[in-house]
C-alpha positions in Angstrom: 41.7 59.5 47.1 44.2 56.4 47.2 46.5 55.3 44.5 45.9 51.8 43.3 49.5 49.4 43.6 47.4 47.6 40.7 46.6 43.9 40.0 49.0 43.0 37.5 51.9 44.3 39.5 54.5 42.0 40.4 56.9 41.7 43.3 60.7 41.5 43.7 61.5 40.3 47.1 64.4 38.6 48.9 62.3 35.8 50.7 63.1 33.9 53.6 62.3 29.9 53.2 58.0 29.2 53.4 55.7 26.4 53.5 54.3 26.3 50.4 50.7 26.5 51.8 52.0 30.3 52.5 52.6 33.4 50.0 53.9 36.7 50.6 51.9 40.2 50.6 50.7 41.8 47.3 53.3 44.5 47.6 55.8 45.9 49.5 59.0 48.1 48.7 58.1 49.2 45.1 58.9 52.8 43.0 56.2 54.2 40.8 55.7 53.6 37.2 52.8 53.5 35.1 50.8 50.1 34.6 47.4 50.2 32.5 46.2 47.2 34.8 45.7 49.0 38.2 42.4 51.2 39.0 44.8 54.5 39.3 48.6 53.5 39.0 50.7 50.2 39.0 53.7 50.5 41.0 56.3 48.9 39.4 58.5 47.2 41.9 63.0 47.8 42.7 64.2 45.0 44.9 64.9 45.7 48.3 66.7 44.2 51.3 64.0 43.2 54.5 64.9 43.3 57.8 65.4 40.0 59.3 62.4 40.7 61.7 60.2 41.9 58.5 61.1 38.7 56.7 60.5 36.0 59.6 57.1 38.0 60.8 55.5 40.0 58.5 55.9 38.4 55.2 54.1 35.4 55.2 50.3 34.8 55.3 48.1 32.0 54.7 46.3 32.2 51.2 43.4 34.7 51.5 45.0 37.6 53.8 45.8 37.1 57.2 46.4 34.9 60.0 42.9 32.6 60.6 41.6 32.4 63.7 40.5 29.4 65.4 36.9 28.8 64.7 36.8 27.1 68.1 36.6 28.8 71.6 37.8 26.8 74.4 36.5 28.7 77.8 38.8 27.4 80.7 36.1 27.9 83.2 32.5 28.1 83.0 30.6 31.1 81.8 27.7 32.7 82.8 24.2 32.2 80.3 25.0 35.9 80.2 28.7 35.7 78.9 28.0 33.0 76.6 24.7 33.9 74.7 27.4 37.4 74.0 30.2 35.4 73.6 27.9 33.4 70.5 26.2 36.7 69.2 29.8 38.2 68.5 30.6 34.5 66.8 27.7 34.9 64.6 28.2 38.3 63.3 31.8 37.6 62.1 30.7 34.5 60.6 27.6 36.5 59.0 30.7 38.8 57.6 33.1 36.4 56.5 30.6 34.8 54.1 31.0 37.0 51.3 30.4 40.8 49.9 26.7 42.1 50.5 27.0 45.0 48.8 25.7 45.2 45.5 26.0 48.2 42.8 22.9 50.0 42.6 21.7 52.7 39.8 24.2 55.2 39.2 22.9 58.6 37.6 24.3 60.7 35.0 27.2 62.7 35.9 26.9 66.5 37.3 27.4 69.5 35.5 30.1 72.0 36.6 29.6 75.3 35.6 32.3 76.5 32.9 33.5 79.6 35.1 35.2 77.4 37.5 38.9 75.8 36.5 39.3 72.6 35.9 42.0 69.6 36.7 43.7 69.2 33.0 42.5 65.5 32.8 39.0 66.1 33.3 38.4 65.5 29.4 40.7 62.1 29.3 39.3 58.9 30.5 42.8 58.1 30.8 44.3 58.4 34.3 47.1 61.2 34.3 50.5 61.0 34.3 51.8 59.8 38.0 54.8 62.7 38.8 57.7 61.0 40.5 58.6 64.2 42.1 57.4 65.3 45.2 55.9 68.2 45.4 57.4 70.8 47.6 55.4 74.0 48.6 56.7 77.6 48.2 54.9 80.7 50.7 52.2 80.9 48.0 51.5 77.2 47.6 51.4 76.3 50.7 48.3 79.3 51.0 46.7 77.9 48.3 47.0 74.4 49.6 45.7 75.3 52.9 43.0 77.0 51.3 42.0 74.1 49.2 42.4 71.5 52.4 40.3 73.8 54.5 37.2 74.0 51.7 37.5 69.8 51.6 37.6 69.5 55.0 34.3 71.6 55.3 32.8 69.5 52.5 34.2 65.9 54.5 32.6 67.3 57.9 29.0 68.8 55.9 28.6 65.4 54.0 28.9 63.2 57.5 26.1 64.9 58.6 23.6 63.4 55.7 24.8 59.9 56.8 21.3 58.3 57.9 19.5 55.8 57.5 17.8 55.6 54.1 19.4 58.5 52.5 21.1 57.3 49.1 24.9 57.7 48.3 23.9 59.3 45.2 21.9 61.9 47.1 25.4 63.0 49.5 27.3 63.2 46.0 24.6 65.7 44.9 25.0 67.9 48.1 29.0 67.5 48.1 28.6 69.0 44.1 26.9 72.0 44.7 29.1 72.9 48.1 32.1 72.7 46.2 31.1 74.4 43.0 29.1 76.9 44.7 32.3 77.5 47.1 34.4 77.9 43.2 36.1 75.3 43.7 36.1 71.4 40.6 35.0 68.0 42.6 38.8 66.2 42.0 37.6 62.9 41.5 34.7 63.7 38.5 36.1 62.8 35.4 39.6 61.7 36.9 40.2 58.5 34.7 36.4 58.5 33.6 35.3 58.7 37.5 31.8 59.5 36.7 30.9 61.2 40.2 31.8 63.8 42.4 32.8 62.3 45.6 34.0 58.2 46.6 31.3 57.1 49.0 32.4 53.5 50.4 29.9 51.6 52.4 30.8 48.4 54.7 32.7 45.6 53.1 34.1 48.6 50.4 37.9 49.3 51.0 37.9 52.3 48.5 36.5 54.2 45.2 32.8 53.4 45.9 30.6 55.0 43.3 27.6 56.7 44.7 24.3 55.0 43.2 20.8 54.4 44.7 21.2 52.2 47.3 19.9 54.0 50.5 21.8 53.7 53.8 21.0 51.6 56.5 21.1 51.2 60.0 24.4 50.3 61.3 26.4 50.6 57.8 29.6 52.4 57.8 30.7 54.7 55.1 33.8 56.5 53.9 33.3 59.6 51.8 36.3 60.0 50.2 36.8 64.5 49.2 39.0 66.0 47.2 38.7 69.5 45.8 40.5 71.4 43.3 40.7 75.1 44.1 42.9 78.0 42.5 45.1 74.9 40.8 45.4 72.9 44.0 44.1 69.8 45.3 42.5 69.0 49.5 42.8 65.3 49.9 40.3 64.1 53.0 38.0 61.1 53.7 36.7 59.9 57.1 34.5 57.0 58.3 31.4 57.8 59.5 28.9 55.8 61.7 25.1 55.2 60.0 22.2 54.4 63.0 22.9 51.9 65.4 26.3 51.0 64.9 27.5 47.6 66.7 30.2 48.1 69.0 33.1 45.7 67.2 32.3 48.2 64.1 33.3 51.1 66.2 36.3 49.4 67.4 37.6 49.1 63.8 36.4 52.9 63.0 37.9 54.1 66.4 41.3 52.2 65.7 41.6 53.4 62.0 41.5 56.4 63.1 44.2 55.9 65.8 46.7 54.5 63.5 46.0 57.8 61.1 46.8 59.4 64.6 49.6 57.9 65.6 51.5 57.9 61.8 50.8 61.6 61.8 52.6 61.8 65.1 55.9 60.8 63.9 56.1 62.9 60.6 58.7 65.7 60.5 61.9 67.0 58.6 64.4 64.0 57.4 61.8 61.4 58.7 62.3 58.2 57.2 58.0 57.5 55.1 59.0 54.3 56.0 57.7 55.3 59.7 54.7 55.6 58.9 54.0 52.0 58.0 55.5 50.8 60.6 53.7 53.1 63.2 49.9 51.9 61.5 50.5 48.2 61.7 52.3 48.0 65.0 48.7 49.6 66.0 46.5 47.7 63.8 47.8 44.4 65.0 46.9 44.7 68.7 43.7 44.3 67.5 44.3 42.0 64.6 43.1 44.0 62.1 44.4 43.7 58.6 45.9 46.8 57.4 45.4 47.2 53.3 48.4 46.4 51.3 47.1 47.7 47.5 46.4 51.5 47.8 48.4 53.8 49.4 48.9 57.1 50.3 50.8 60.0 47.9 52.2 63.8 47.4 49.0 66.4 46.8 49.4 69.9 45.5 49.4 71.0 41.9 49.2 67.3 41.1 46.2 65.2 42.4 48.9 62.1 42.6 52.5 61.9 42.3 55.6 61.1 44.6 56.2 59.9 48.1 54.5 56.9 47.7 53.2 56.4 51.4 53.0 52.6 52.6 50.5 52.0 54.8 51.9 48.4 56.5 55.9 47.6 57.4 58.2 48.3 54.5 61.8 49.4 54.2 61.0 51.9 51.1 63.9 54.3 51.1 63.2 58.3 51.6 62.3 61.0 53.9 60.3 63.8 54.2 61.0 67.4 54.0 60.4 70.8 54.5 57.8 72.3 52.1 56.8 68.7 51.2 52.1 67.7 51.0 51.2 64.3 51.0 48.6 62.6 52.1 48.4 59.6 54.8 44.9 57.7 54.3 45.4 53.7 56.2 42.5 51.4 55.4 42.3 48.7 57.6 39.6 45.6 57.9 38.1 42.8 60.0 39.3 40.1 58.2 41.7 39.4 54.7 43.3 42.2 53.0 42.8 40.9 49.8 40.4 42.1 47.6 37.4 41.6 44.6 36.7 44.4 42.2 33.6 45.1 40.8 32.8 45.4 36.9 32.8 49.0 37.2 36.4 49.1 37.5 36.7 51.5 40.2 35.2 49.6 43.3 37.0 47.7 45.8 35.7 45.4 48.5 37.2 42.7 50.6 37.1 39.3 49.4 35.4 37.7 52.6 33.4 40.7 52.7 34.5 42.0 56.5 34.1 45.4 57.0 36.9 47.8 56.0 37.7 51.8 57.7 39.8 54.2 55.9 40.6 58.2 57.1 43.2 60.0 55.4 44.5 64.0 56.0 46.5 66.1 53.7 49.7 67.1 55.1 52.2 69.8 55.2 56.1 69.3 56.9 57.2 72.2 58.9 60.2 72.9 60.5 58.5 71.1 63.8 56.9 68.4 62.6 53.3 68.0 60.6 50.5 70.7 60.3 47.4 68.7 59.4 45.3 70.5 56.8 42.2 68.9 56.4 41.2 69.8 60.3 
C-alpha cells in the first residue's frame, strides 16, 4: 500500500532556466515529515543538488504530465486498408482514454467484522493515519521469520484474489473473499481501519493509480485491476499488489501491465548491500520511457515490518535522494506507471486516485528483504 507524497507538499529544487509554458514534477528529492494534506503522508522536502543530465531531461514537462504526442500521423509511404483501419482503431482508443476518468464510485458496504481473537495494528481504532517512522526497519533472525511468514500468507491472498477477477463480479465481492482468507488464516486485513480505510483490501480498476475502495461496481470485460494486500500477522506486515487482466484485454493494455511489471523486475535486480535507493528510480524510468509511459511521481514505495510505513522512502522515477540499503533492511518497491499524464484527480472519498486524463494506470509492488547477495523477494 503506497505512501501518498501529498498535495500540499511543496518542492525545493535547484532549477535549470524553463519556458514558462513548462513546470517541474510534483516531487522529487524530499525527507519524510508529517503533512495532514496528503491521503497517507506529506513528504516534506530538503534541497538537493540534480545532476546536470536530471536537470536538462527529466525536469521539465508541459502542464498536465508528460511530453504530448503529436495528434497527427504522417505515414511516409502508403499503407495498406489493412494497416491503416489498425493504425485508426489504436488512434481512437487513446483518444477514447484521454477524454476523462470513467470510473465512477459505486455503493460501498459497511465495513467487515474481525473476530476479537486475532491482533490488531495499534491504529485500527484512530481515523488518524499513524505516525510515519523515519527509521528503517532492520530485521533480526526472528523478524525476518515472522516477516517472511506474513509476506508468504499476503502473497497467497494477492494470487487467490486474481483468480475472482471476471467479468461482472463486484470489487466489493473480492474484498469479502480476501476478509475471510486472511482472518480465517489468523492473520488483521492492514489497510481496514488504517486512517479510517473502511475496507479490507485496495482494489484499483483502469484509470485508478492507487487506494481504490471496493464498492458495487461489477467488472467488465477488458478492465484492469490492482488489488493492493497487506496483512498483519504475529505483529508484522506482507506488502503485495499485482495487476491483473479482466476478459478480453486489448493488447496496448497488456503492454502497460507487461512493462510495469518489468520495471518492478528490473529495480529488484539491482538491490543489495550499500546500494544507493536512488537505483531504483533510475532503473524504472529508464524502462518506462522506451515505451513512453509515465511513471507516477506522488506515491512511493517504503520500509514494512513492525511498522506498516516508515523509512527508506523508495522513489519510483530519477532522483538523487541520498541512502543505501542494508543488510537486515524490508521495504517495499510498488512503480505505478500510466498511458498518459502522471498527474492526478482525487475523488471525494479521500482515498482514491485516478489520472487526470483518465489513461489507464499499472502498479505491482513486492516486499523485500537485503541479504548478504542481493534481494530475496517475499511476496513470491
Amino acid at each position: 500500500m503506497a505512501l501518498s507524497l501529498g498535495s500540499g507538499t511543496t518542492t525545493a529544487l535547484r532549477l535549470a532556466k524553463s519556458s514558462s509554458l513548462l513546470r517541474p514534477p510534483a516531487a522529487l528529492c524530499l525527507k519524510t515529515h508529517p503533512s495532514s494534506s496528503s491521503s497517507f503522508w506529506g513528504l516534506s522536502p530538503y534541497r538537493c543538488q540534480l545532476s546536470s543530465a536530471w536537470r536538462s531531461h527529466h525536469c521539465f514537462r508541459p502542464a498536465g504530465g508528460r511530453k504530448k504526442s503529436p495528434s497527427l500521423l504522417v505515414l511516409s509511404k502508403k499503407k495498406s486498408g489493412f494497416a491503416e483501419i489498425f493504425l485508426q482503431k489504436r488512434m481512437e482508443q487513446q483518444e477514447l482514454r484521454r477524454k476523462g476518468p470513467k470510473l465512477k464510485p459505486g455503493v460501498i458496504s459497511p465495513r467487515l467484522p474481525v473476530p476479537r481473537h486475532i491482533p490488531q495494528p495499534p491504529y485500527v481504532n484512530s481515523p488518524k493515519v499513524p505516525k510515519f517512522s523515519e527509521k528503517p526497519q532492520i530485521q533480526d533472525t526472528e523478524g525476518i521469520a515472522c516477516m517472511r511468514a506474513a509476506c508468504e500468507l499476503a502473497a497467497r491472498v494477492r494470487d487467490y484474489a486474481g483468480t475472482l477477477v471476471k467479468p461482472g463480479v463486484t470489487t466489493d465481492e473480492i474484498d469479502k473473499a480476501v476478509h475471510k482468507m486472511i482472518i480465517d488464516a489468523g492473520a488483521y486485513p492492514s489497510p481496514l481501519g488504517y486512517g479510517g480505510f473502511p475496507k479490507s483490501v485496495c482494489t484499483s480498476v483502469n484509470e485508478c493509480i492507487c487506494h481504490g475502495i471496493p464498492d458495487s461496481r461489477p467488472l467488465q470485460d477488458g478492465d484492469i485491476i490492482n488489488i493492493d494486500v497487506t496483512v498483519y500477522l504475529n505483529g508484522y506486515h506482507g506488502d503485495t499488489s499485482k495487476t491483473f487482466l479482466c476478459g478480453n484485454v486489448d493488447d496496448e493494455a497488456k503492454q502497460l501491465v507487461e512493462v510495469t511489471r518489468e520495471c518492478l523486475e528490473k529495480a529488484i535486480a539491482i538491490c543489495g548491500p550499500g546500494v544507493e535507493y536512488n537505483k531504483i528510480g533510475k532503473a524504472i524510468e529508464a524502462h518506462a520511457d522506451k515505451y513512453k509511459y509515465g511513471v507516477v511521481q506522488k506515491f512511493i514505495g517504503h520500509g514494512v515490518g513492525k511498522i506498516f510505513h516508515s523509512a527508506p522512502t523508495i522513489f519510483h522515477f530519477r532522483n538523487d535522494a541520498p541512502g543505501h540499503m542494508q543488510v537486515g533492511e524490508t521495504f517495499t518497491i510498488e512503480p505505478m506507471l500510466t498511458q498518459g499524464s502522471i498527474d492526478d484527480v482525487m475523488w471525494d472519498d479521500k482515498w482514491t486516485y485516478v489520472t487526470a486524463d483518465g489513461s489507464l494506470s499499472a502498479q505491482f509492488e513486492h516486499s523485500l528483504l537485503i541479504t548478504n547477495s542481493g534481494a530475496e523477494i517475499l511476496t513470491v
